[in-house]
N, C-alpha and C positions, 0 to 999 in steps of 0.2 A: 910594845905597841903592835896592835894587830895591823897584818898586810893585807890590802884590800885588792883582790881582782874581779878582771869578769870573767865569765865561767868559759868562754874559748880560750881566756890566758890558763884559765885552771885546766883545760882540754887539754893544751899542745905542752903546757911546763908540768904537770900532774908529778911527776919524781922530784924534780927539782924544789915544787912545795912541800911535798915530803919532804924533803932530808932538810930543809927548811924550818920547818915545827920543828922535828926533833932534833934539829942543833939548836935552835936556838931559844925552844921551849913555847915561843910564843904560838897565835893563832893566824889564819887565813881567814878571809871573810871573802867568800864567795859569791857575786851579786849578778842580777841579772837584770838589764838594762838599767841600771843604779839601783838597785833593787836588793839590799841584802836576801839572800836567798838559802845559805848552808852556811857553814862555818868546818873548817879543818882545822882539828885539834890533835894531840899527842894523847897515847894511850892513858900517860900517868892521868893526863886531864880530863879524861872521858870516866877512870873511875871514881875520880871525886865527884863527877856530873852524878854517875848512878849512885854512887852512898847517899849524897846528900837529897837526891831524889826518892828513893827507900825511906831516910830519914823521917823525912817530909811525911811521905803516905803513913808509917806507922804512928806519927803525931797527930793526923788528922784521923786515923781508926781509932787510938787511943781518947783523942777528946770526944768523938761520935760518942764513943762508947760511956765515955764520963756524964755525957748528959740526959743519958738514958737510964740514968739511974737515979 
């Protein structure tokens, strides 16, 4: 389950949420006056963000392209 701070806890602990993600795999949700505002995530996890983001874009160039036809 994702840990939730405010962004002076993510200010002064910043290390400590790192080695936090990557022990323990999950996320940080960094908010600002309650206010989700970024998210700290682990490397492994940012690459699936950009695959399945790529993904995406080449399905929606691919159908553009299918209706054009």
């Amino acid at each position: 389950m994702p840990r939730n701070v405010s962004v002076s806890e993510a200010k002064n602990q910043f290390s400590a949420l790192l080695n936090w993600v990557v022990e323990q795999g999950d996320e940080v949700i960094i908010a600002s006056r309650g206010k989700p505002k970024a998210a700290l995530v682990s490397y492994a996890a940012y690459q699936r963000f950009v695959a399945l983001r790529e993904q995406a874009a080449i399905e929606q160039y691919s159908d553009k392209q299918s209706s054009k036809r």
